[in-house]
C-alpha positions as CSV (number, residue, x, y, z in Angstrom):
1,X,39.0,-1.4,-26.5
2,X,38.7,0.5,-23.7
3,X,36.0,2.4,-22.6
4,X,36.4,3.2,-18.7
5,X,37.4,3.6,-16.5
6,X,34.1,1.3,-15.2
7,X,32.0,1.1,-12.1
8,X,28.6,0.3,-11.1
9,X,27.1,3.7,-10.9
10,X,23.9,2.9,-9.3
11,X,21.1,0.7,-8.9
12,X,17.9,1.5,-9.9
13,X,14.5,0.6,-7.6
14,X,10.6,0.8,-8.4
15,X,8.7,2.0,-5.7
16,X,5.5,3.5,-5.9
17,X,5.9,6.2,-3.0
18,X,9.4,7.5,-1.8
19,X,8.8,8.0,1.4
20,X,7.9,5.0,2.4
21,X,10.8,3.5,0.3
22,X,13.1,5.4,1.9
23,X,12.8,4.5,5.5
24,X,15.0,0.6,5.2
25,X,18.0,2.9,3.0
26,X,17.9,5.5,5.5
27,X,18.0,3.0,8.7
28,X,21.0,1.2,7.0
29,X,22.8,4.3,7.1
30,X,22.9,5.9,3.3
31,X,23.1,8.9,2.9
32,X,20.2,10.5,1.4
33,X,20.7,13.4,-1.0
34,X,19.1,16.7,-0.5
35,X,17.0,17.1,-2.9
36,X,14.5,14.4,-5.1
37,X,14.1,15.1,-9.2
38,X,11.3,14.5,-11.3
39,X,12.4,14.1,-14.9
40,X,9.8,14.9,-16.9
41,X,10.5,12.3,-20.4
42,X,10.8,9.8,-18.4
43,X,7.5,10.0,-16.2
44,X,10.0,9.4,-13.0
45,X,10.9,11.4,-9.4
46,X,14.5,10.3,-8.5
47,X,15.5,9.4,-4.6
48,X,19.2,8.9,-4.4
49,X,21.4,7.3,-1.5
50,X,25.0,7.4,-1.5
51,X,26.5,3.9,-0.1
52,X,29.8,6.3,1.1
53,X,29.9,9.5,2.7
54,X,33.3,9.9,1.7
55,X,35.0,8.8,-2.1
56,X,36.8,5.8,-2.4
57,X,40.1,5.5,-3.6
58,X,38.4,3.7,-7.0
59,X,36.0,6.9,-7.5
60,X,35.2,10.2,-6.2
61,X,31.1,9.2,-7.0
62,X,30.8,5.9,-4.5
63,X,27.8,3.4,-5.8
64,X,24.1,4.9,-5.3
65,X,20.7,3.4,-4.7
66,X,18.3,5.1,-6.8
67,X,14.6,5.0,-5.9
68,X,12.2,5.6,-9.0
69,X,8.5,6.9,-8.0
70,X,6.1,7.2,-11.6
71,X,4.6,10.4,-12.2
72,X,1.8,8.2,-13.4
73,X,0.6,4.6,-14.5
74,X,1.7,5.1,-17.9
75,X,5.4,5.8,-17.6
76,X,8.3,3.4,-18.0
77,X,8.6,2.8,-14.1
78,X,4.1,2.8,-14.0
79,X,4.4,-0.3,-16.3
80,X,7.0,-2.1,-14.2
81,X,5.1,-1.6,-10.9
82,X,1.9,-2.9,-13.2
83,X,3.5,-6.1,-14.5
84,X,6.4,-6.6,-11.3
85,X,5.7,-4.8,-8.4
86,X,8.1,-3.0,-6.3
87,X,12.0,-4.1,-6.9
88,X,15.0,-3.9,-8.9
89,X,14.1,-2.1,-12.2
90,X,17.6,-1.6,-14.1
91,X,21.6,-1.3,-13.2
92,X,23.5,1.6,-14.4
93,X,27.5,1.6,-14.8
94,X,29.3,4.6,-15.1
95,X,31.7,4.6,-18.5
96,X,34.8,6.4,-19.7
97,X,33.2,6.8,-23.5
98,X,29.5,6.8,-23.5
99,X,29.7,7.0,-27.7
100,X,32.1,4.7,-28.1
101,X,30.6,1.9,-26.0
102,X,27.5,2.4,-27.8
103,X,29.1,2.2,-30.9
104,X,31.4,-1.2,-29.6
105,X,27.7,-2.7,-28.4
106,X,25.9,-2.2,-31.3
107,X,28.7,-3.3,-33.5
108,X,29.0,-6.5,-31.7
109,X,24.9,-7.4,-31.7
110,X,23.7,-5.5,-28.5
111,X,20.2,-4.4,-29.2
112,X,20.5,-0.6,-27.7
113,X,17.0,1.0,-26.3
114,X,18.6,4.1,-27.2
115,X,21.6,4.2,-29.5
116,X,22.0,8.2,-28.8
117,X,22.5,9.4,-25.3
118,X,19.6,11.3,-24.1
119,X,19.7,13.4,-20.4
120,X,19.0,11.5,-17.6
121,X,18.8,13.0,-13.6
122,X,21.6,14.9,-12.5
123,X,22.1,16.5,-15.9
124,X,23.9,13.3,-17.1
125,X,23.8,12.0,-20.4
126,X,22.5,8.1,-20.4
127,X,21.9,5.7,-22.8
128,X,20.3,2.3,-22.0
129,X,20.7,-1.6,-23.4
130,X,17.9,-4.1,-24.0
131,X,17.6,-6.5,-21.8
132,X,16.6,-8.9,-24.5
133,X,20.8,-8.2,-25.1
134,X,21.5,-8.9,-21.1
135,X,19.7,-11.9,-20.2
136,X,16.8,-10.1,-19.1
137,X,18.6,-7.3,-17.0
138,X,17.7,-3.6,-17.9
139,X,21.0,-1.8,-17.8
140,X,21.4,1.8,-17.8
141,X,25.1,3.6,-19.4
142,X,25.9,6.8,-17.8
143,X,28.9,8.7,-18.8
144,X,31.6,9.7,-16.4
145,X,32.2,13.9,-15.6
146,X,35.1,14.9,-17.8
């Protein structure tokens, strides 16, 4: 079954300010997009960094580092910085067929958090897997521009 082309799209961070998040991704060398996004049903401001300036042979959309900011303490991202602190919240891979992954996972035992793609930042639909179904990892499925 094939469902790619398949690449790590980006990884997701908990912060609980952006700015001050921002400074280590910044002196790396990342280049920071123009403009943050706050998406509202998910209580969350988006920061990304682009680990390319220029595509790679592999992808025109090179791997991101996403910083997640809560709107407020009780929002997905609120409750991790609660319970972990500041890190790695989730992975995200970018998929060929969004639907038909889902469908593959949840025929095979994955436990899906959301078995319909919902809109995620950027506009793009996203669909995300248990971790209980991961070995604890909270992965996020984004689906590829057609």
């Amino acid at each position: 079954m094939k469902f790619g082309p398949i690449y790590i799209d980006h990884i997701g961070i908990a912060t609980a300010e952006l700015d001050g998040a921002s400074d280590f991704w910044n002196l790396l060398g990342l280049a920071q997009a123009a403009e943050d996004e706050t998406v509202e049903d998910q209580g969350v401001t988006t920061r990304f960094f682009s680990t390319s300036h220029e595509p790679t042979k592999s992808s025109a959309h090179p791997p991101m580092v996403e910083l997640l900011e809560p709107t407020s303490e009780d929002t997905p991202i609120g409750r991790f910085l609660a319970k972990r602190g500041p890190g790695v919240q989730q992975i995200c891979f970018r998929v060929g067929d969004l639907l038909g992954l889902i469908q593959h996972l949840k025929e095979n035992g994955i436990v899906m958090i959301d078995e319909k793609p919902r809109m995620g930042a950027g506009g793009k639909r996203i669909a995300f897997v248990h971790p209980k179904s991961t070995g604890g990892v909270l992965v996020e499925l984004t689906e590829s521009p057609r």
